[in-house]
N, C-alpha and C positions, 0 to 999 in steps of 0.2 A: 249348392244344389240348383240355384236358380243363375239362368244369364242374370249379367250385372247388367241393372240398367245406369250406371254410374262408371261407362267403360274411361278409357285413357283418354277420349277427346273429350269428353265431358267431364273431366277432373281439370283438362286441362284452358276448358270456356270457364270454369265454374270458382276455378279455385282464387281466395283471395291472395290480392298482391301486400295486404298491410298485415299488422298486427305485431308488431314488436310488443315485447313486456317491458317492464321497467327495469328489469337488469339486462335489457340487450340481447334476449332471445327471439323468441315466438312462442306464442303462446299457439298457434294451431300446430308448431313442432312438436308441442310436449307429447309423452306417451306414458302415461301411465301405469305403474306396475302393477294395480289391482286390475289388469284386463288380461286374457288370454295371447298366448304367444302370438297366436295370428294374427290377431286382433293390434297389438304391439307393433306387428310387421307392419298390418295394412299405414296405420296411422305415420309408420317411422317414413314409408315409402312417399305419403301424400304428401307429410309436414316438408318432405326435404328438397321437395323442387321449388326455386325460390322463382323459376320463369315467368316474366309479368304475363300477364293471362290478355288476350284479345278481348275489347268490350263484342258484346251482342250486338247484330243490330239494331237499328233505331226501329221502333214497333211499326212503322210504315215502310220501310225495306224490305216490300217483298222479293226484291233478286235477293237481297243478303241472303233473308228467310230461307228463300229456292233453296242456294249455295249450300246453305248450316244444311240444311234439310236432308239434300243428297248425300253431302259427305257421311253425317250420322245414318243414311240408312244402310250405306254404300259399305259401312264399318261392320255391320250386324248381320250379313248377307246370310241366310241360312239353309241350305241341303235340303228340300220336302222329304227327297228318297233318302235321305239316311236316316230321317224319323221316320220312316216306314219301318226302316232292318232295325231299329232300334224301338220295334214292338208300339208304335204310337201310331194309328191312322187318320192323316191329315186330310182333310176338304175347306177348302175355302167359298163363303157363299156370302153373293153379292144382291143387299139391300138396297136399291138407289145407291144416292149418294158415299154410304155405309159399308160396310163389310164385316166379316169375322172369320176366323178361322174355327173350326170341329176340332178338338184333340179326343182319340178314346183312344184309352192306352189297350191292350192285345190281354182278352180273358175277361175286359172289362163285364160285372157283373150288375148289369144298367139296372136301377133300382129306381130311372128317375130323376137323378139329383143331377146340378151342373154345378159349378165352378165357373162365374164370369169372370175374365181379367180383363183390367183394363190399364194397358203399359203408363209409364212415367214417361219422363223428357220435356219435363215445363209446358207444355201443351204445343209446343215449337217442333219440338224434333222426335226422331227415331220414330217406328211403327210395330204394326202387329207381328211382322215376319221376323223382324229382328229378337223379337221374345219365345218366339216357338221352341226353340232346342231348352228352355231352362221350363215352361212352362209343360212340355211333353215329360221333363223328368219330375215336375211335380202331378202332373196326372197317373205316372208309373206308380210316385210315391204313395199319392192318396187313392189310389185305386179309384178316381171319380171319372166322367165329362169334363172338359176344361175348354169352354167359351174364350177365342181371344178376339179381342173386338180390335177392328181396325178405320178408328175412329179419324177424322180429318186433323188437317194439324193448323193452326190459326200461324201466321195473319190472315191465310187464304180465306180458311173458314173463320166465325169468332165464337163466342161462347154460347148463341142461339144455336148456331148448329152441329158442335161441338156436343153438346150435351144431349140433341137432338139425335143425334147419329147413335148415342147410346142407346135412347131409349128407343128406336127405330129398331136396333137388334132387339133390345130385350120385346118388344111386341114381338117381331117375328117367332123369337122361341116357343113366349104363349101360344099364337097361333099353330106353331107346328104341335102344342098339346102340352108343353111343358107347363110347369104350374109355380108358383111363383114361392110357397112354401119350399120347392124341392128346389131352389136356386139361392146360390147366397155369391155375391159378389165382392172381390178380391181387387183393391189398386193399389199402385206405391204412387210417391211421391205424387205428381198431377194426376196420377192416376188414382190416387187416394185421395183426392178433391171430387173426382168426377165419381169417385164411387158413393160417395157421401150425396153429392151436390144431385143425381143423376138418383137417386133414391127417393132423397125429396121431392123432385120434379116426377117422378112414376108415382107415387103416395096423393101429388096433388092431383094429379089428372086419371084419378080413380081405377092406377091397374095395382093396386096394392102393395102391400111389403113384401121384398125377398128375407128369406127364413135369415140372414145373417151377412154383416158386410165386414171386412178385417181391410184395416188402412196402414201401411208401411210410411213412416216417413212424410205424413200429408201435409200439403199447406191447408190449410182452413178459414184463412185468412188474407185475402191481399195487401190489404196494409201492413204499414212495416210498424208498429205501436206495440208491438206483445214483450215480455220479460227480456226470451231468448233472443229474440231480434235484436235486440243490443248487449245483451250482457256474455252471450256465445260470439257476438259477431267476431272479433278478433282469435274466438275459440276453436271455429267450424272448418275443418282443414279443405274443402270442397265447396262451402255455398258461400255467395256474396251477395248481395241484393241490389245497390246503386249499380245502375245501369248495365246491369247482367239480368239476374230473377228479375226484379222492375221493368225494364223491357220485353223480356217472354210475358208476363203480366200484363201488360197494357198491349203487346201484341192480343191477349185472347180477348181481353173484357178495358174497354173505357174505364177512364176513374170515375166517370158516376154509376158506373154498373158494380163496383166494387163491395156495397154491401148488401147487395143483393146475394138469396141465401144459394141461387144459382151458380152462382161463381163462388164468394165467399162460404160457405157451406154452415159454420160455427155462428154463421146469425140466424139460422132454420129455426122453424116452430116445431122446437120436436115434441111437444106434446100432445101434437096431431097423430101420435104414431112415427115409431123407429123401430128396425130390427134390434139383435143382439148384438152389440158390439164387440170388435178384439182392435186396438189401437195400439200398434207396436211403435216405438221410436226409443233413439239414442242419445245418450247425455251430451252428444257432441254437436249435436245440429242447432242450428238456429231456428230448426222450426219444430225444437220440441215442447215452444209453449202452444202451439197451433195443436197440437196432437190434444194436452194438458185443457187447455180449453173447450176444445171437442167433447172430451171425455166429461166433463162438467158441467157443459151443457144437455146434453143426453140425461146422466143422472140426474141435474138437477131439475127435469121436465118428467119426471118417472122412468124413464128407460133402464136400460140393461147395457150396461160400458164395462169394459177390464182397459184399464192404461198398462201398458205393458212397458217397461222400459228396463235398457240396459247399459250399465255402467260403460263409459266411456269409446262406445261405438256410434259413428257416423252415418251419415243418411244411408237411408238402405244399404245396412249393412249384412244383411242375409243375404247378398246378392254379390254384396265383392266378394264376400269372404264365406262362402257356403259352407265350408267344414270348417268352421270354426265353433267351439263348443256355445257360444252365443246363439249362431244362427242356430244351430241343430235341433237348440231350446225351442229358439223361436217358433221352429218350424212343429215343432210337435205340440206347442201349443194350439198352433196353427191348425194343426190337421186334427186334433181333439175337438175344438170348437166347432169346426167343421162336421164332424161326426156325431158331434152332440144335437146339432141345431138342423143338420138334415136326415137327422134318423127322425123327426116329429112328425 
């Protein structure tokens, strides 16, 4: 349903080059048979390229940065006018340094409510344009407004203005009259950092909670110290962290800014107030104790968290694998929560 933001060149920056087992397999080969045939496929296709992968740049590279940058957005290039004949009416509107994209899908019954997204890509790569064709088909789906923020990408920018950029659109919305009940905000992967991290920072600086935020896949954590970080690492057919993620990482935020709750997200005070949570993640990621700790934290400050998880699926996997009875799930839990927390 949705573009991937996990296309073929980022399987193929991302994916590790280790992980044998002890009988001389791989352990990110395996596929297990309690998951859906799609699901089967996706994993059989990732596990089975054994191509050593290119390190990331070094976090001060910014030509490399430039380079990654172009080729990922160059990869996502997407049609305005074919979301137009495909019932979705796109505007793009420039905040300063900032931007976003409008999606209203055609009949839309504006009640009010939006849908902010804010894409993945380790805060390094790809953009808002590249997201539009999956994010127009979920605004068809959930019949809402769907905000796509076209936030800066670091090393250029870092995580002051990164995060800054968000909450520069979400003002603007208020100001154009939108109300902050009638918004609930939507990221994967970095984008499920900045949706969290980018809530707390609006919460602190007195423009309130949005009715609801749903995170795909988040990091919530820079440091590499959590369960999955080492016990999936050899598991994860797509994420590596030494000097891949760890460099997108120290490209957005220094390692003294790391547990700050602005970047790291999972060290917030959340019982200054949080919205309702939806915390989707997969048994395959490495960063599904970032999800697991988010969600515990929230609860264990009074909030409202659902940890969602699914049996042997990879980082944003509603995204590779959209018709697959997984995602489907996902999605319709997705769009209930949604319906539940901006019908108030």
């Amino acid at each position: 349903m949705l573009c991937a933001v996990a296309g073929s060149m980022l399987l193929a920056l991302l994916r590790p080059t280790s992980g044998a087992d002890p009988a001389g397999g791989s352990t990110y080969a395996f596929v297990p048979a309690t998951i859906s045939a799609d699901g089967q496929r996706l994993l059989a296709k990732i596990g089975r390229d054994r191509t050593a992968i290119p390190t990331l740049p070094e976090p001060g590279d910014h030509t490399g940065w430039a380079r990654l940058q172009a080729a990922a957005t160059s990869a996502r290039e997407v049609d305005l006018g074919a979301l137009e004949t495909q019932g979705v009416a796109v505007s793009r509107v420039e905040i300063g340094d900032a931007a976003y994209f409008d999606l209203r899908p055609r009949g839309l019954a504006d009640d009010g409510s939006t849908i902010v997204y804010l894409h993945g890509g380790a805060f390094v790569y790809f953009d808002a344009r590249g997201s539009l064709a999956g994010m127009a088909k979920l605004a068809r789906a959930f019949g809402r407004r769907v905000i796509v923020v076209d936030y800066r990408l670091a090393p250029a920018a870092k995580w002051p203005q990164i995060t800054g950029d968000v909450v520069a659109v979400m003002r603007s919305l208020l100001a154009a009259g939108s109300q902050m009940r009638r918004i609930a905000i939507f990221g994967d992967s970095a984008g499920g950092n900045l949706a969290i991290a980018t809530t707390l920072k609006m919460r602190d600086q007195g423009l309130g909670l949005p009715a609801a935020v749903v995170t795909w896949s988040l990091a919530a954590d820079f440091r590499n110290a959590a369960d999955t970080r080492v016990t999936l690492r050899d598991a994860d057919p797509i994420m590596a962290y030494d000097r891949q993620i760890k460099n997108a990482m120290l490209a957005y935020a220094d390692e003294q800014d790391w547990s700050n709750p602005y970047v790291s997200p999972v060290y917030g005070d959340f019982a200054k107030g949080f919205p309702p949570s939806l915390i989707q993640a997969g048994t395959r990621e490495i960063l599904l104790s970032d999800s697991v700790r988010l969600y515990q934290a929230i609860e264990a400050a009074g909030g409202t968290a659902k940890l969602d998880v699914y049996e042997g699926m990879p980082h944003v996997f509603q995204a590779q694998i959209p018709d697959a009875p997984e995602s489907r799930l996902a999605l319709a839990k997705m769009k209930a929560f949604f319906d539940r927390n901006l019908a108030q």
